[in-house]
Every structure is written in C-alpha cells, then in structure tokens.
ROSE-4610 file (N, C-alpha, C; in Angstrom, 1 decimal, always signed):
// ROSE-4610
residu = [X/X/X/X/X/X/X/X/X/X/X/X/X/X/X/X/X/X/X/X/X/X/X/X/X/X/X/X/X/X/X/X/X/X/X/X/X/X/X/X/X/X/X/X/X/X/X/X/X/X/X/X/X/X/X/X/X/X/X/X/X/X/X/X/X/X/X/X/X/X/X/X/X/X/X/X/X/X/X/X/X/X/X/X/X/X/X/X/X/X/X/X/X/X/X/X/X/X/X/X/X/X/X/X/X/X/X/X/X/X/X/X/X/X/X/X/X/X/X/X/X/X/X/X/X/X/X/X/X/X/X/X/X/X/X/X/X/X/X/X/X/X/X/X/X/X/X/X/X/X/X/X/X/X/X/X/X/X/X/X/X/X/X/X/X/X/X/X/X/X/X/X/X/X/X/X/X/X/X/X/X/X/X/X/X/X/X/X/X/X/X/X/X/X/X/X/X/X/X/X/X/X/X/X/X/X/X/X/X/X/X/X/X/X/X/X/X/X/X/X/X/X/X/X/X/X/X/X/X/X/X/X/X/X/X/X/X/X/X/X/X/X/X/X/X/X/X/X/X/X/X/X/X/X/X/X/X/X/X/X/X/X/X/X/X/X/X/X/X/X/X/X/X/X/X/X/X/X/X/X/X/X/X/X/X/X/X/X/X/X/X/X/X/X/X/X/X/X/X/X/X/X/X/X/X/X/X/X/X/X/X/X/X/X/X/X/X/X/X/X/X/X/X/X/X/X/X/X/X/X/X/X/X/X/X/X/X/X/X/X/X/X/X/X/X/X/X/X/X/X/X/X/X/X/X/X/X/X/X/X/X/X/X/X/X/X/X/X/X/X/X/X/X/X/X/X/X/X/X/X/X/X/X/X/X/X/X/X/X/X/X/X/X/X/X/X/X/X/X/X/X/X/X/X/X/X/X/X/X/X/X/X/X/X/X/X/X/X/X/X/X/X/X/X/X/X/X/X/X]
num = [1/1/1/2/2/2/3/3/3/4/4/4/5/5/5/6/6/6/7/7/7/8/8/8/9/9/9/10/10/10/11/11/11/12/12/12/13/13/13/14/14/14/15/15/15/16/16/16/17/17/17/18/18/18/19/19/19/20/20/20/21/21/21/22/22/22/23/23/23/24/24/24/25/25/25/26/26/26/27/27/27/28/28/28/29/29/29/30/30/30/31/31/31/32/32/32/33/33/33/34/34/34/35/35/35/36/36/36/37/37/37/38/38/38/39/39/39/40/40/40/41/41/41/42/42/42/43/43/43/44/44/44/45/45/45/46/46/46/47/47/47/48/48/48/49/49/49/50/50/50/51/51/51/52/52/52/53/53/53/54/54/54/55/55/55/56/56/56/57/57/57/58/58/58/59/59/59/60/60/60/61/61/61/62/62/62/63/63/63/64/64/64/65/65/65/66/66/66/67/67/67/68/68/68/69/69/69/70/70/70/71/71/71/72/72/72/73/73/73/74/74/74/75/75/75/76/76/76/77/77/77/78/78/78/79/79/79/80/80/80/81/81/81/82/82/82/83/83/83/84/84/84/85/85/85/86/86/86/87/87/87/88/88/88/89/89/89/90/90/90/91/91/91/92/92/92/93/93/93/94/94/94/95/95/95/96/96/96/97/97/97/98/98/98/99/99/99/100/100/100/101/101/101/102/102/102/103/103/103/104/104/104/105/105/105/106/106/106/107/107/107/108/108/108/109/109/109/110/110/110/111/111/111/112/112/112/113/113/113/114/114/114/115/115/115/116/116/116/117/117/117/118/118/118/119/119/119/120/120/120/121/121/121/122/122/122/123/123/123/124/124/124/125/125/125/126/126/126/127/127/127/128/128/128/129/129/129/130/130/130/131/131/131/132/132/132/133/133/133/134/134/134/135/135/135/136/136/136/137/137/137/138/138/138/139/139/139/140/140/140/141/141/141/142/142/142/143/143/143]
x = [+91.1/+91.2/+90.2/+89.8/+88.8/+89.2/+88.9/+89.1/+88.5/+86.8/+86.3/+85.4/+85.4/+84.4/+84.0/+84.3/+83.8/+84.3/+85.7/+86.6/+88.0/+88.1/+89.0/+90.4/+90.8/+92.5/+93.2/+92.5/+92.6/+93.4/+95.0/+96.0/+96.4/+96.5/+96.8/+98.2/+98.2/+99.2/+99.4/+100.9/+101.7/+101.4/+101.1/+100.6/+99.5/+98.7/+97.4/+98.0/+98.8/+99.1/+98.9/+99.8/+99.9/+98.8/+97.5/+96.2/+95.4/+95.3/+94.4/+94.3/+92.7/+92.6/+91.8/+91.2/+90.3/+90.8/+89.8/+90.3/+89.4/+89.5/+88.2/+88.8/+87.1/+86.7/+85.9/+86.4/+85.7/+85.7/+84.1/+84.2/+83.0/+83.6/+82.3/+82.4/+80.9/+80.4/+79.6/+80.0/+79.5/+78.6/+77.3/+75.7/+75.7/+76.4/+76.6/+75.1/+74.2/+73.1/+72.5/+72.1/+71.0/+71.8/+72.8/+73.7/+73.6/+74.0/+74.2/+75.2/+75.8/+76.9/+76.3/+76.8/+76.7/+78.2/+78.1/+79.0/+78.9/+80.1/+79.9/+80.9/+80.5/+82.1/+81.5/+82.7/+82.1/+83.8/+83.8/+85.0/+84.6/+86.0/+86.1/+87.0/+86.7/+87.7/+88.2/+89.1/+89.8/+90.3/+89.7/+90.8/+91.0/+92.1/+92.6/+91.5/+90.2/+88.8/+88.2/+88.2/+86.6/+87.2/+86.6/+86.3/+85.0/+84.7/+83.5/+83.7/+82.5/+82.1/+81.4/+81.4/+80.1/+79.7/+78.8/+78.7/+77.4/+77.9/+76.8/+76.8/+76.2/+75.7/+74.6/+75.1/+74.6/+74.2/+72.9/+72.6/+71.9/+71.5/+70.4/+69.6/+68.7/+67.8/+68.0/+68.9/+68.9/+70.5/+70.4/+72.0/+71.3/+71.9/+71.3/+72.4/+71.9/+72.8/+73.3/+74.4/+75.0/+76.3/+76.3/+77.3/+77.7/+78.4/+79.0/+80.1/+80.1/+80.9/+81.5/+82.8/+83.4/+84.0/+84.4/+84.7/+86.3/+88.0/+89.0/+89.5/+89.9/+90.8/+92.3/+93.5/+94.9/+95.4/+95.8/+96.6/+97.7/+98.7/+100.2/+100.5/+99.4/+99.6/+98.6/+97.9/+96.6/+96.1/+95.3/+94.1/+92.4/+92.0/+90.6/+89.7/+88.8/+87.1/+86.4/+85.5/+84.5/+83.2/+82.0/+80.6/+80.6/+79.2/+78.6/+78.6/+78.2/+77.5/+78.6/+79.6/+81.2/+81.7/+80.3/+80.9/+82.2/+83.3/+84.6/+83.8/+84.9/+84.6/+85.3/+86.6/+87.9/+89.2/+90.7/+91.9/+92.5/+93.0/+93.8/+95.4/+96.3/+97.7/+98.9/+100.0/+100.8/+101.5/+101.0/+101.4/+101.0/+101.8/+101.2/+99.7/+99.8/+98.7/+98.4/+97.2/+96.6/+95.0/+95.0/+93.7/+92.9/+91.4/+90.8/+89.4/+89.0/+87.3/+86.5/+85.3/+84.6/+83.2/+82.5/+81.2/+79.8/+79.3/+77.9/+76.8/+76.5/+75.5/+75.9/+74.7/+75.0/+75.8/+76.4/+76.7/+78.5/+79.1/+81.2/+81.4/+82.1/+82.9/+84.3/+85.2/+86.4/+86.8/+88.0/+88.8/+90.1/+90.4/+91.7/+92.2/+93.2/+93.6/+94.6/+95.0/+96.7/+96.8/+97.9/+98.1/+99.6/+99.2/+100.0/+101.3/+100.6/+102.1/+100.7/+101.6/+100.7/+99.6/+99.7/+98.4/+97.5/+98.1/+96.2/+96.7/+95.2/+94.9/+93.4/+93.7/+92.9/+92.1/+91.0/+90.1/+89.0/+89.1/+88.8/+87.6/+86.2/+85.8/+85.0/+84.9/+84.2/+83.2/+81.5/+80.6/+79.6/+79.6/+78.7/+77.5/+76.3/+75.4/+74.0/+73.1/+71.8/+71.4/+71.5/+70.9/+72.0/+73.3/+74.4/+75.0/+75.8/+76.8/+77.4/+78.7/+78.8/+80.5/+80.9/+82.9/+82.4/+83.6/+83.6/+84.8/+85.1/+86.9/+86.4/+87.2/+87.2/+89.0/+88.9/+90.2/+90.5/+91.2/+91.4/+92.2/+92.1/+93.3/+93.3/+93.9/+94.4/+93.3/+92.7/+91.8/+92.4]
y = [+100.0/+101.3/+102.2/+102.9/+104.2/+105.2/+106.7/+107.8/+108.5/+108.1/+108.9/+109.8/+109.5/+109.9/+109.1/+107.6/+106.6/+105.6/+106.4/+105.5/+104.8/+103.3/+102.4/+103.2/+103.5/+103.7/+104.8/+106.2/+107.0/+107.9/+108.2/+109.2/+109.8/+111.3/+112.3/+111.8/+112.3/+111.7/+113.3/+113.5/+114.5/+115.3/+114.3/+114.9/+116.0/+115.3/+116.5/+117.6/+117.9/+119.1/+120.5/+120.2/+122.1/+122.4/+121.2/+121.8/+121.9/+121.7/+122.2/+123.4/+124.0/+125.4/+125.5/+126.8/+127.5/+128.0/+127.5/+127.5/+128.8/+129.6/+130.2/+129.6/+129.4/+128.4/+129.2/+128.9/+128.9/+127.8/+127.9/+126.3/+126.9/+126.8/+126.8/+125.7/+125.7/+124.3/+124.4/+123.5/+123.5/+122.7/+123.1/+121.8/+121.8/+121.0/+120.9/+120.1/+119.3/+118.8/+119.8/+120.9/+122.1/+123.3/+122.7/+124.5/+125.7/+125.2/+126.7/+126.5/+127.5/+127.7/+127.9/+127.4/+126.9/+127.5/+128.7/+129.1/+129.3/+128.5/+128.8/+129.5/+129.8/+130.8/+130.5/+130.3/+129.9/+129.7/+129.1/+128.7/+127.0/+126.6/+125.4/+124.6/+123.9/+124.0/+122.4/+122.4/+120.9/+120.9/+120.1/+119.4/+118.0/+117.1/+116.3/+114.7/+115.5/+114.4/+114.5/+116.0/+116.4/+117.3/+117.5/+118.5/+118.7/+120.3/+120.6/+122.0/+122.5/+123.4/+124.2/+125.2/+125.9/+128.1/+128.0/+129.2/+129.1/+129.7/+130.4/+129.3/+128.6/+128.6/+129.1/+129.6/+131.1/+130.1/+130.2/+129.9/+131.1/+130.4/+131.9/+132.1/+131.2/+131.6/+131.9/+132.0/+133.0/+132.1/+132.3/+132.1/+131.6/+130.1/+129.1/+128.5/+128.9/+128.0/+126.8/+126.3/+125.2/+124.6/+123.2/+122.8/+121.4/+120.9/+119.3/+119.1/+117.9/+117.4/+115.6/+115.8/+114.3/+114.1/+113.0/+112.5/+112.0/+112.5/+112.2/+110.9/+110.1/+109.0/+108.8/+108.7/+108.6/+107.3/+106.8/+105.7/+105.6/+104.9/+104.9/+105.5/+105.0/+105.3/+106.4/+106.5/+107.5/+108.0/+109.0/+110.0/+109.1/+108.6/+108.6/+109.4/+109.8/+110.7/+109.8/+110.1/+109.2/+110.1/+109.8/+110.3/+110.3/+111.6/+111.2/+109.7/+109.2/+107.7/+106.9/+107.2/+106.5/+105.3/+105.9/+105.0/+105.7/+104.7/+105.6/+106.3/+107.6/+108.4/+108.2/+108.8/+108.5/+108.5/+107.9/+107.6/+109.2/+109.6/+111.1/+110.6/+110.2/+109.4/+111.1/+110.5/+111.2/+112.6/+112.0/+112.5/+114.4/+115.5/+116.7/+117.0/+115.9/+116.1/+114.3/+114.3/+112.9/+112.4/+111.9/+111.2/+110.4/+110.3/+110.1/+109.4/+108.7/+107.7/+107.6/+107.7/+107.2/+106.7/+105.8/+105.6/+105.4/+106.3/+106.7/+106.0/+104.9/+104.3/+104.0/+105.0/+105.0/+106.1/+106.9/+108.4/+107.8/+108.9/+108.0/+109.4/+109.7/+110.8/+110.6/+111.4/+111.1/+112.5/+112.4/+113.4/+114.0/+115.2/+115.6/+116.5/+116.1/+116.7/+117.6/+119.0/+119.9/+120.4/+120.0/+120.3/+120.9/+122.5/+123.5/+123.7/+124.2/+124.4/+124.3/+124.5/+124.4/+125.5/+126.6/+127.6/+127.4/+127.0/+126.7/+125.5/+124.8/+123.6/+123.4/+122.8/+122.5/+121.4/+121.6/+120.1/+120.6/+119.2/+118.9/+118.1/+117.7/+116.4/+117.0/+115.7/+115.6/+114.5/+114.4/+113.9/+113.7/+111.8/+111.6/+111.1/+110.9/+109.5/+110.3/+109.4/+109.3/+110.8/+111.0/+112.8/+113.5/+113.4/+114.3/+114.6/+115.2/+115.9/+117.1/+117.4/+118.5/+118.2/+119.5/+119.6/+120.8/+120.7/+121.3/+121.4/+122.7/+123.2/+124.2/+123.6/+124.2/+125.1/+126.1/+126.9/+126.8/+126.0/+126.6/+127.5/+128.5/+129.4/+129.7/+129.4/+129.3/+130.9/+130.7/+131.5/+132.6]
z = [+116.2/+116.8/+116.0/+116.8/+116.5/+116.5/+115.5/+115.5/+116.4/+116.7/+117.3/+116.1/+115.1/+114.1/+113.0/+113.7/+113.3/+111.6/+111.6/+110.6/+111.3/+111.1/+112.1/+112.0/+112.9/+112.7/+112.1/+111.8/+111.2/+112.1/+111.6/+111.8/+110.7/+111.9/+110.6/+109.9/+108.5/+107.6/+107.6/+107.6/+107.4/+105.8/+105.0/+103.5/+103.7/+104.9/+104.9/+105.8/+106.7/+107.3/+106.6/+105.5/+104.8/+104.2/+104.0/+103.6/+105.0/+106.2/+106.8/+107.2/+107.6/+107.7/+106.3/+106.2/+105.5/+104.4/+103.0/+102.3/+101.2/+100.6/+99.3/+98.3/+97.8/+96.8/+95.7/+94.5/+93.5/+92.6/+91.7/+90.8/+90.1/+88.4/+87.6/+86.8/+86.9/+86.3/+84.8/+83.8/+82.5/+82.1/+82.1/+82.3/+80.8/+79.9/+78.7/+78.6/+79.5/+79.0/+79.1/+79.7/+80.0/+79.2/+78.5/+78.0/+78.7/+80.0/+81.3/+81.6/+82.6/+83.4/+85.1/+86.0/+87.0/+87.7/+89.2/+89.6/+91.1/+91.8/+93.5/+93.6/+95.0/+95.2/+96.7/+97.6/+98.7/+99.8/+101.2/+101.7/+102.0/+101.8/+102.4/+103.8/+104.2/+105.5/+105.4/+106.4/+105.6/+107.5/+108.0/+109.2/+109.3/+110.1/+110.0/+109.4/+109.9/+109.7/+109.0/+107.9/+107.7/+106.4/+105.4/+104.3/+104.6/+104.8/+104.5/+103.6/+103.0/+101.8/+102.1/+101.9/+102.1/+101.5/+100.8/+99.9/+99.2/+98.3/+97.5/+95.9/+95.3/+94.0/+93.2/+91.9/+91.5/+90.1/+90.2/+88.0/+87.7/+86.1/+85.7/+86.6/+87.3/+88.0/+89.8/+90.2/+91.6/+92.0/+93.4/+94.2/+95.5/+95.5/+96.8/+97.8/+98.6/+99.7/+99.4/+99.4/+99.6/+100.4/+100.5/+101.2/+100.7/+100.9/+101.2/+102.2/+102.5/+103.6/+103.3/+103.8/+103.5/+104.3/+104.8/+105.7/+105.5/+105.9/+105.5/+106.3/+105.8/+106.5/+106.1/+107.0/+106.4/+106.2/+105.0/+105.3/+104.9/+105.0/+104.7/+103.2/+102.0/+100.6/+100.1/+101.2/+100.2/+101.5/+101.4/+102.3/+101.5/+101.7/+101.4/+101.5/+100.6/+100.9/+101.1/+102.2/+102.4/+102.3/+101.9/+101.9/+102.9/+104.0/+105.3/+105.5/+104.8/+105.4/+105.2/+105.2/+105.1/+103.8/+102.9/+101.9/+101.2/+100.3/+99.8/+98.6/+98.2/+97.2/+96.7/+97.0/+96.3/+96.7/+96.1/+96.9/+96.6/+97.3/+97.1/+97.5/+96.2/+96.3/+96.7/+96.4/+97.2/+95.8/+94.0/+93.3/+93.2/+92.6/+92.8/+91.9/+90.8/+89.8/+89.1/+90.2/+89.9/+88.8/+88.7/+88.1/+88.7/+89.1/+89.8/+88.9/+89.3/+88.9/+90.4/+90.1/+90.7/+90.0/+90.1/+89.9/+90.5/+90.5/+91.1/+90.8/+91.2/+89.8/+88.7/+87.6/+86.0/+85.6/+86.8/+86.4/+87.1/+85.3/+85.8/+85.9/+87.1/+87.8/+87.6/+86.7/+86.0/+86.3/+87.7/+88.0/+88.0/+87.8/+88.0/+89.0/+90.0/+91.1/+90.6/+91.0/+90.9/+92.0/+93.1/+94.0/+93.7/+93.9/+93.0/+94.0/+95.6/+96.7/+98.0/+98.8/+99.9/+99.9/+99.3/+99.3/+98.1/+97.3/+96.2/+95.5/+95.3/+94.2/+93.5/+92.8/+92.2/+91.3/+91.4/+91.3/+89.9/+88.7/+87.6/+87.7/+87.3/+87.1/+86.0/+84.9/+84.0/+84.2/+84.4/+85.3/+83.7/+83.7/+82.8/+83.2/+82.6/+83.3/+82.2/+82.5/+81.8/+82.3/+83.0/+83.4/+84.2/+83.5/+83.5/+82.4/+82.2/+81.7/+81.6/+82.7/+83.1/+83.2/+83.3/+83.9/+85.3/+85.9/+87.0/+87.1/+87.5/+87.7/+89.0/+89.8/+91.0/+91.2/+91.9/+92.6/+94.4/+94.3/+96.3/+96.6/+97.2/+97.8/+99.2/+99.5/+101.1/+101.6/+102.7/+103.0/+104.3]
C-alpha cells in the first residue's frame, strides 16, 4: 500500500496528532570551527506526511532565506524522517526525551529530542565531521 506521497503504508500514528499545524521556530547554532553564532527564527509546519521549515537565517554577514523539508512516515514503534529523496534520517520513538544518531558520510549527527506537552519541544544536535563542528538548539512553540 501507498500513501500517495510515495512511502509504502504510511498511517497517521495518533503520537503525531497534537503536533500537527504550525509551529515558530527558533534555533541558534554554535560554528565552534568558524567561532560564530548562526541564528534562524522562522515557522515550521508538521502534517501527517511532511515537516517543512521555513525563515530567516541571520550570521554576521546578512539574513538568507531558508528552508528544509522531510518527509514523515508512521509505524507501530516510531514516526520516521525521511530526506526529499526518501532516504531515512531518523527514528522519532514514543519516549518524552530521546537520543538520536545519524551519519552523513564522514559527518556524525548526535541528537537530542524534548517533547515538553503538546505546545513546545525541542531539538539538540551536536554535528561533527572533517568540515563541521557545530551544536544546534532549536525551540518549537505552537504557532
């Protein structure tokens, strides 16, 4: 079976209900290789298929459009992220405050989920690799 946005079998899991809908976002980022700070502030939207992003990131040198988009799938134990091109990102389990990996290549994405109540959470990753090194602390608050 098909969703219709091209992941097999994908039903809404009751876990994701009280986060869909529009969310403001904030997340600064610490470029511990470049010694900057890195700041978006933007909304994000969450429906039964789809996380998308979208705002402003601000460094020393000016404030640029940005976005991302992931692709959600439900399964009995976990919600999955999937990249556009449907490779997995990561498992999103049922706990309030999880720990998360992923590996990108040479670069290790080591995450922390807090899913505080149904109106805000928040997202941790500490991001290493040959031309990274950075933390990121994101805020969601129900929009």
């Amino acid at each position: 079976m098909n969703d219709g946005h091209g992941l097999p079998g994908a039903v809404m899991d009751e876990r994701l209900r009280p986060y869909l809908g529009t969310w403001d976002v904030r997340r600064k980022i610490i470029d511990r290789l470049n010694a900057s700070f890195v700041h978006f502030e933007g909304q994000a939207f969450v429906t039964p298929h789809q996380f998308e992003e979208h705002g402003g990131t601000t460094t020393d040198y000016g404030t640029l459009r940005s976005s991302r988009i992931y692709r959600l799938h439900s399964a009995p134990e976990h919600v999955s992220v999937y990249f556009p091109d449907l490779t997995e990102f990561i498992r999103i389990g049922k706990d309030a405050s999880q720990r998360l990996a992923h590996q990108c290549g040479s670069d290790l994405y080591r995450g922390r989920l807090f899913f505080r109540n149904p109106d805000a959470w928040a997202e941790m990753w500490h991001v290493q690799g040959p031309r990274k090194h950075y933390v990121s602390l994101a805020h969601y608050r129900r929009g």
